[in-house]
C-alpha positions in Angstrom: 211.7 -0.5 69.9 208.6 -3.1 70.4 211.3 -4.9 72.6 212.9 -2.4 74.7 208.4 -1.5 75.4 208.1 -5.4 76.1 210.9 -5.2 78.4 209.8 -2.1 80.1 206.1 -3.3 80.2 207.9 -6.7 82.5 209.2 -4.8 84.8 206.7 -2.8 85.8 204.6 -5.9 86.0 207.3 -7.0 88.4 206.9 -4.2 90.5 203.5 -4.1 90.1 203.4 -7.9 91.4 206.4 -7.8 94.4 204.7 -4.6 95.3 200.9 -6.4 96.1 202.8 -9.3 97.3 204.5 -7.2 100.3 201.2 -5.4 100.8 199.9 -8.3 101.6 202.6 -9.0 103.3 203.0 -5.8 104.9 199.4 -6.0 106.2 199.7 -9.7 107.5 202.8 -8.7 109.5 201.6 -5.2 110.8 198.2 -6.9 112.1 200.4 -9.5 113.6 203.2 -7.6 115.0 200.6 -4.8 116.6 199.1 -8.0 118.5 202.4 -9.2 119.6 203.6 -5.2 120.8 200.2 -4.8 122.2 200.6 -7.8 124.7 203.8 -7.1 125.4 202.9 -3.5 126.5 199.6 -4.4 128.1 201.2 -7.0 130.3 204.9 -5.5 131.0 203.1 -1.7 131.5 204.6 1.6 130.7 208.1 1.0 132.4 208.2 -2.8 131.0 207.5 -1.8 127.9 209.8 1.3 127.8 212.7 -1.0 129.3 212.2 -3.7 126.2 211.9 -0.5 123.8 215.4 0.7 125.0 217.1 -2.7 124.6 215.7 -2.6 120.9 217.0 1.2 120.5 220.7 -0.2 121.6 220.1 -3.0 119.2 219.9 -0.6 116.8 222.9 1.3 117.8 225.0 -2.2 117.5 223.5 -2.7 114.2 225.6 0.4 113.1 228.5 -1.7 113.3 227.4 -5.3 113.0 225.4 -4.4 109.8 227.9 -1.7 107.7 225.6 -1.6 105.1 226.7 -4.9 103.2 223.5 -6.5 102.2 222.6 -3.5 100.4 226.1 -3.6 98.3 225.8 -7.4 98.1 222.6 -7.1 96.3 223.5 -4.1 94.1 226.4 -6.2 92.5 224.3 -9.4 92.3 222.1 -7.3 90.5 224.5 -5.9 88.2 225.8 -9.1 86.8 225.0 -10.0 83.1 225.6 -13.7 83.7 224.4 -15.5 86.5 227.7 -16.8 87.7 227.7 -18.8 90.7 231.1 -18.7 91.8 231.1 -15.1 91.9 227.6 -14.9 93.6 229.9 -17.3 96.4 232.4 -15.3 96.5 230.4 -11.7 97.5 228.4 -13.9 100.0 231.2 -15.2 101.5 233.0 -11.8 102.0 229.9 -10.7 103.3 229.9 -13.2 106.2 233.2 -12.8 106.8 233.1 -8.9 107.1 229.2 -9.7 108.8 230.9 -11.8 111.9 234.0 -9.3 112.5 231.2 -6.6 112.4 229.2 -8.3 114.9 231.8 -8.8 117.5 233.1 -5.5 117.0 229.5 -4.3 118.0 229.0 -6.6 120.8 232.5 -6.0 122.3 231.8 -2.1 122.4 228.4 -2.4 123.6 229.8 -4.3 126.8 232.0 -1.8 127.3 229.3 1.4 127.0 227.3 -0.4 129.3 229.3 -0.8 132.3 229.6 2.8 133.6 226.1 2.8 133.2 223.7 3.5 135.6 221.3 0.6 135.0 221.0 -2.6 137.1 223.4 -5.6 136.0 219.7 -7.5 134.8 218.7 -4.6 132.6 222.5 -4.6 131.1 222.6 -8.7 130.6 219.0 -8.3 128.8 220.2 -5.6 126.7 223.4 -7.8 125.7 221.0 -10.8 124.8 218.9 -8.8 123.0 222.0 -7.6 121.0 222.8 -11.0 120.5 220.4 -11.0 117.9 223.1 -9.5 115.3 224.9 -13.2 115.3 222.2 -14.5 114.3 221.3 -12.3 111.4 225.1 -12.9 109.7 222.9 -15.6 108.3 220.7 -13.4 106.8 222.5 -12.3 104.1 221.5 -15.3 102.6 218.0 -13.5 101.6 220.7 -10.6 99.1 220.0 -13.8 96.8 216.2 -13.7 96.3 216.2 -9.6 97.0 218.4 -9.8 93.4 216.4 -11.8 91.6 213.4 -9.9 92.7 211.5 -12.9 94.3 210.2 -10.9 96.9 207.6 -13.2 97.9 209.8 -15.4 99.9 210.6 -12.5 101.7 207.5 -11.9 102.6 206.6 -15.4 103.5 210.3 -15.4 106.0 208.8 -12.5 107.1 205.5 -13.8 108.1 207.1 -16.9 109.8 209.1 -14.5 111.6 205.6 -12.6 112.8 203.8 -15.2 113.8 206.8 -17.6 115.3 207.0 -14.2 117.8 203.5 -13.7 118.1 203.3 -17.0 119.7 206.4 -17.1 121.9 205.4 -13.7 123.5 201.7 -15.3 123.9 203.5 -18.1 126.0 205.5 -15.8 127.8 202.2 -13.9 129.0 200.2 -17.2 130.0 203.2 -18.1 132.1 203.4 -15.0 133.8 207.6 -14.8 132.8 209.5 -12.0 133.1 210.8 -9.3 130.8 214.1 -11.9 130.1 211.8 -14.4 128.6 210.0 -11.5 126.1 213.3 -10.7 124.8 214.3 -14.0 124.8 211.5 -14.4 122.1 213.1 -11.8 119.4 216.5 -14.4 119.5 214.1 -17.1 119.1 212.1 -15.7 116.1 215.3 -14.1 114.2 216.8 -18.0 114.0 213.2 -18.9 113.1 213.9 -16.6 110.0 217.3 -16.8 109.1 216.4 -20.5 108.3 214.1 -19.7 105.8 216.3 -17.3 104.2 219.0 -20.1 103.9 216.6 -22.8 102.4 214.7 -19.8 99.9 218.2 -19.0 98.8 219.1 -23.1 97.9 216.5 -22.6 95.2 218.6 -20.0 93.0 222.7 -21.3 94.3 224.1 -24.2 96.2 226.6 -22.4 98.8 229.7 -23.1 99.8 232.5 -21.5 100.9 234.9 -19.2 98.5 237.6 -16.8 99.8 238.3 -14.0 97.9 240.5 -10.9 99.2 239.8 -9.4 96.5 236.1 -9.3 96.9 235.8 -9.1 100.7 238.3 -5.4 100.1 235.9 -4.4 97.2 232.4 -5.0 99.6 234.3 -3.1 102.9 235.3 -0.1 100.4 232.0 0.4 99.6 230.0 -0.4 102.1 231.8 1.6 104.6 230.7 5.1 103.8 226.9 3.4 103.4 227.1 1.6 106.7 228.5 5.0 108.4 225.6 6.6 106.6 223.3 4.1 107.7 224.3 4.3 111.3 223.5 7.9 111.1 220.2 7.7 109.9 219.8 5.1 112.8 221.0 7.4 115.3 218.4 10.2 113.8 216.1 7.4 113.9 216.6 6.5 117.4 217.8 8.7 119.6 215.3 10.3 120.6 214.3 7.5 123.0 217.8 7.7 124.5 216.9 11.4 125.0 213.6 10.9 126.4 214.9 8.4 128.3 217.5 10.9 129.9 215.5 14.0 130.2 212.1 12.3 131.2 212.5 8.5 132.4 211.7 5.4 130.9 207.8 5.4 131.1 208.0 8.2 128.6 210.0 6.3 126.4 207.4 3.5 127.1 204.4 5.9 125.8 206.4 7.6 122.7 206.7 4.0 121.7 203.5 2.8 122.0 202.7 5.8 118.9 205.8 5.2 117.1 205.0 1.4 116.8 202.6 2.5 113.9 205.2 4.5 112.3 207.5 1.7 112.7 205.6 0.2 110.1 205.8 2.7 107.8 209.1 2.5 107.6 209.1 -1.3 107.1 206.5 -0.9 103.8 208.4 2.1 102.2 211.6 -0.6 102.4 209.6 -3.3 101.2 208.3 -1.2 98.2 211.7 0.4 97.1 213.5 -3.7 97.5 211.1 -4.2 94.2 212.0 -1.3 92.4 216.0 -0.7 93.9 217.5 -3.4 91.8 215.8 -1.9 88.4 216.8 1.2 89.4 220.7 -0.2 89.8 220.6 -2.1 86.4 219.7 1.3 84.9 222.9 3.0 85.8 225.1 4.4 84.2 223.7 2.5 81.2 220.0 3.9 80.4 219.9 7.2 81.8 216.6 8.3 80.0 215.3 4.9 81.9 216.7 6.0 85.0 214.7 9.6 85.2 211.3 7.6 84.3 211.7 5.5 86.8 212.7 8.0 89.5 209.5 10.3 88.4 207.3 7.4 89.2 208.7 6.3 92.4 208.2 9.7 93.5 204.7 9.7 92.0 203.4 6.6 93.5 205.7 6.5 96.9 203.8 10.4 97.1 200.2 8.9 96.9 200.8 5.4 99.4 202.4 7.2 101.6 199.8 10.0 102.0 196.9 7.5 102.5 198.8 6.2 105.4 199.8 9.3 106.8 195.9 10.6 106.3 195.1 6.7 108.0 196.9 7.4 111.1 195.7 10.9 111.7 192.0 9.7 111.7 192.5 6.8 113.7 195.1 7.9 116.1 192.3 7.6 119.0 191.5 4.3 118.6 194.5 2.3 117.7 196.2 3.8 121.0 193.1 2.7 122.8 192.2 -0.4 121.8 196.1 -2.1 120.9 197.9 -0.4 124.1 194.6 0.4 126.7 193.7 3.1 128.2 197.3 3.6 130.0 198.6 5.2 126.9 196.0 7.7 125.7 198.3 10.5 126.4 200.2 9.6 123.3 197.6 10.2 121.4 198.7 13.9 120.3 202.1 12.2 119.7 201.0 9.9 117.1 199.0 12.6 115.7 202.1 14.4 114.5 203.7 11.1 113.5 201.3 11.1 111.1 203.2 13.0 108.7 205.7 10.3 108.8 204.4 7.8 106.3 203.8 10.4 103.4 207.7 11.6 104.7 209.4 8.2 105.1 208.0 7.1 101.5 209.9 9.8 99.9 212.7 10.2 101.6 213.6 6.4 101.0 212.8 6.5 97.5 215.4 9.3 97.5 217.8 7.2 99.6 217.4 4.6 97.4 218.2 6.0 94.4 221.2 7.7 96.0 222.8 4.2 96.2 221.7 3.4 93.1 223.3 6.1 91.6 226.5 5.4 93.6 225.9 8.3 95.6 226.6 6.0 99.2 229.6 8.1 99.5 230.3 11.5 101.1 226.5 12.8 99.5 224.5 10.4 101.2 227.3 10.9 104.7 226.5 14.4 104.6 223.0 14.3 104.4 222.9 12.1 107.0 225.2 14.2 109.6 223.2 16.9 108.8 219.6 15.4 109.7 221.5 13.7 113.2 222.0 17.8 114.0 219.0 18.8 112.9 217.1 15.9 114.9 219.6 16.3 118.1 219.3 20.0 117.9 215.5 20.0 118.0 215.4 17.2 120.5 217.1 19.0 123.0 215.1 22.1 122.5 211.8 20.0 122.5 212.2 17.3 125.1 212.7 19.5 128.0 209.6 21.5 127.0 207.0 19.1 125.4 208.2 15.2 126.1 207.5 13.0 123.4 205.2 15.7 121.8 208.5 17.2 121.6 210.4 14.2 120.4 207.6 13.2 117.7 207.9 16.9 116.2 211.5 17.2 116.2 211.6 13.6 113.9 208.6 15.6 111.2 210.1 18.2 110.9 213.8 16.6 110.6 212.3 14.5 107.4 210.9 17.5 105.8 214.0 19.0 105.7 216.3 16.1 104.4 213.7 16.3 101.6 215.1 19.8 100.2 218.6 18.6 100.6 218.5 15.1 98.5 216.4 16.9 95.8 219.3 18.8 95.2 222.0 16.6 96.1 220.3 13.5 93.1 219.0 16.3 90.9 222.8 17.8 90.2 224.0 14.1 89.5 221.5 13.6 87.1 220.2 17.2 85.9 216.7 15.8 86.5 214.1 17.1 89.2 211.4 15.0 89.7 208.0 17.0 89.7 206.5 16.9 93.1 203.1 17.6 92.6 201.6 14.8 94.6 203.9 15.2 97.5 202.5 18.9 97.7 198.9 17.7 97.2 199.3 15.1 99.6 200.8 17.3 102.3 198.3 20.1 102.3 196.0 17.1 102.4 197.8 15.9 105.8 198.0 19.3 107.4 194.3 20.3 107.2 193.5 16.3 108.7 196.0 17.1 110.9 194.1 20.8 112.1 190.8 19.0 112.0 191.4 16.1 114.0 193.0 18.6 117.0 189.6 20.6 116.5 185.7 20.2 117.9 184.8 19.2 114.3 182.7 15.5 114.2 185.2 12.7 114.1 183.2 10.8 111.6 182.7 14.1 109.4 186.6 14.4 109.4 186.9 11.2 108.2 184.0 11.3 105.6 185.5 14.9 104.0 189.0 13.7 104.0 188.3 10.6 102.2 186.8 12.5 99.9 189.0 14.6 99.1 191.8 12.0 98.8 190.1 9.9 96.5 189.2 13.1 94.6 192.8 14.0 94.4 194.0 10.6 93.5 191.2 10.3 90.2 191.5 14.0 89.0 194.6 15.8 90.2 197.4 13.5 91.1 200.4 12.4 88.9 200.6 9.2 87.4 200.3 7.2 84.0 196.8 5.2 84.2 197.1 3.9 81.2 200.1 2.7 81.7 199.3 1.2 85.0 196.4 -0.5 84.0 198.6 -1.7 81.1 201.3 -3.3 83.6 197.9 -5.2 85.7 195.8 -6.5 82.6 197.9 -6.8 79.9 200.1 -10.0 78.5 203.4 -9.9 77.6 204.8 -11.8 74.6 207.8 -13.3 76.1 
């Protein structure tokens, strides 16, 4: 018993410690990467910027198929070994490069295609394509599966940083030389090499690679990364098109100023999937094996991924004014009310990938997660087309809330009859009620300063007296040592 409490006391100690490290990490890179986004949309303007934001959405859409979902299988099974063999641990990486580079120029060969009946000019197409040309350089990438396993998170986070600031710099050169939007995308090729290298030398410190084929292996990471990479092209479709919408309905200045608001989401997004990359491989060592283990750890992601996610969420809301204003000027103050209702995201986004996560822990990557997926890309299109036409990005940025709120009721239900164990959501609730009155106050004539004063508040009320969580355990996992 004493060892099964040392052993659970270490791991939450690990999360505990990857967690702070990508805060940190988190915070360095969000600081840095606002800087970078806020020259490029200063200098390129509304229609520069919204032309570089639509080369990154198609990006995305060739991820679909360049990416298939591999690294997230690839570390699952690393994660699952008992013995640290090394020829195995070859064997999965080398299937997943091989399966990685057919991927890749599957993607690239289908985006050429797509985009010659297009109607944009041949430079716009050729800049998309380099910008695509990104996905051959992250085949390299899956290098990183091997510290994401053995939970040394912090060299991610360092890659990560590199990777910040290498692009930070280039797109500081490209606006003291006056160059043109080539040069800016340019930069993201540049950076991604930058960090792939990284991840190949962090990765030399746990296994010396080379080469091993193994069909067997190679079948075993397509069959089960398929339905996950389908899945996860879904979610990037829900996730994205709504600048291919507003792009079609509106032009691409809108796109330009619904990005300049869902930058800061962006980032949301990035620190809910640095959080869950601690906890996702103890949640896969856990299954089938410890189910008891399993449930605590799912009530406490949900508790904690509930209370991070609504001091963002409450963050963005009270500063929506300024960070438009003073990152992206005064040329992008009507997005304002748009990142206002993104500001539900964060406290959304942190749940909803806890729930994803532990989906694929649970080896739900299958037909579940396919059809939750299918049905948030309706629900998203659906209200996008309803909402574009009548309120523009307003329109846009509602139709993704209210999408995410939604796929929260279905996955409840969906990990809840796998494992006959729903998670209390008592924060979530007390965080969103939180949200919405921000939310009403911020749109009202109500003293900006006094907003902010009563909502802090309130939060940190909630957060001592009323929330969810184990403090003594929590304060157990920071100050106490563990007898090895």
């Amino acid at each position: 018993m004493k060892q099964f409490l040392s052993i659970e006391l270490v791991n939450k100690k690990a999360i505990l410690k990857n967690t702070n490290i990508q805060i940190v990490g988190t915070a360095i890179n969000s600081v840095v990467g606002l800087l970078a986004t806020a020259l490029m949309a200063r200098y390129l303007g509304t229609i520069g910027f919204g032309k570089i934001n639509l080369a990154m959405v198609y990006l995305s859409f060739s991820g679909i198929i360049a990416g298939m979902g591999y690294q997230t299988i690839i570390v699952r099974e690393i994660s699952k070994l008992k013995i640290w063999d090394e020829d195995i641990i070859r064997a999965i990486l080398s299937g997943g490069i091989i399966l990685r580079l057919l991927s890749v120029m599957a993607a690239l060969l289908i985006l050429s295609l797509y985009l010659l009946p297009l109607d944009y000019d041949i430079e716009f197409k050729l800049q998309i394509l380099l910008m695509a040309s990104v996905h051959f350089v992250d085949i390299a990438n899956i290098f990183e599966c091997i510290v994401r396993s053995k939970l040394r998170l912090k060299y991610v986070v360092y890659a990560s940083i590199i990777f910040r600031l290498s692009h930070l710099l280039l797109i500081f050169s490209c606006v003291l030389l006056q160059l043109s939007l080539t040069y800016f995308i340019f930069t993201f090729l540049v950076a991604a090499i930058i960090k792939v290298a990284m991840a190949i030398q962090f990765s030399k410190k746990f296994i010396r690679f080379h080469f091993i084929f193994n069909w067997q292996w190679i079948r075993f990471l397509f069959r089960h990364s398929v339905l996950l990479g389908i899945s996860g092209g879904l979610w990037i479709i829900y996730y994205r098109i709504d600048s291919l919408m507003l792009e079609f309905f509106m032009g691409i200045r809108e796109v330009g100023l619904y990005n300049s608001a869902f930058r800061f989401i962006d980032y949301a997004y990035l620190l809910s999937g640095m959080l869950m990359a601690s906890i996702f491989p103890l949640m896969a060592e856990r299954y089938p094996g410890n189910p008891e283990g399993m449930r605590r750890i799912y009530q406490k992601t949900i508790d904690y991924t509930a209370i991070i996610g609504g001091a963002l969420s409450i963050g963005i809301l009270l500063a929506s004014v300024p960070l438009i204003k003073f990152i992206f000027g005064s040329e992008y103050l009507p997005a304002v009310t748009t990142l206002r209702i993104f500001g539900f995201i964060p406290l959304l986004i942190f749940l909803n990938n806890a729930f994803g996560n532990m989906m694929v822990a649970l080896e739900l990557q299958g037909k579940p997660l396919l059809c939750m997926r299918s049905v948030g890309v309706l629900i998203n299109v659906g209200l996008n087309l309803v909402c574009i036409p009548a309120f523009g990005y307003n329109g846009a940025a509602f139709a993704t809330v209210a999408t995410e709120l939604s796929l929260l009721a279905v996955v409840i239900v969906i990990i809840g009859r796998k494992i006959l164990f729903y998670p209390s959501l008592r924060n979530f609730f007390l965080m969103l009620a939180l949200c919405s009155a921000v939310f009403a106050a911020t749109l009202s004539s109500i003293n900006p300063l006094v907003v902010a004063i009563g909502a802090s508040v309130v939060f940190i009320t909630m957060v001592a007296g009323v929330c969810r969580y184990d403090r003594s355990e929590l304060l157990a996992a920071i100050f106490m040592k563990v007898r090895e």
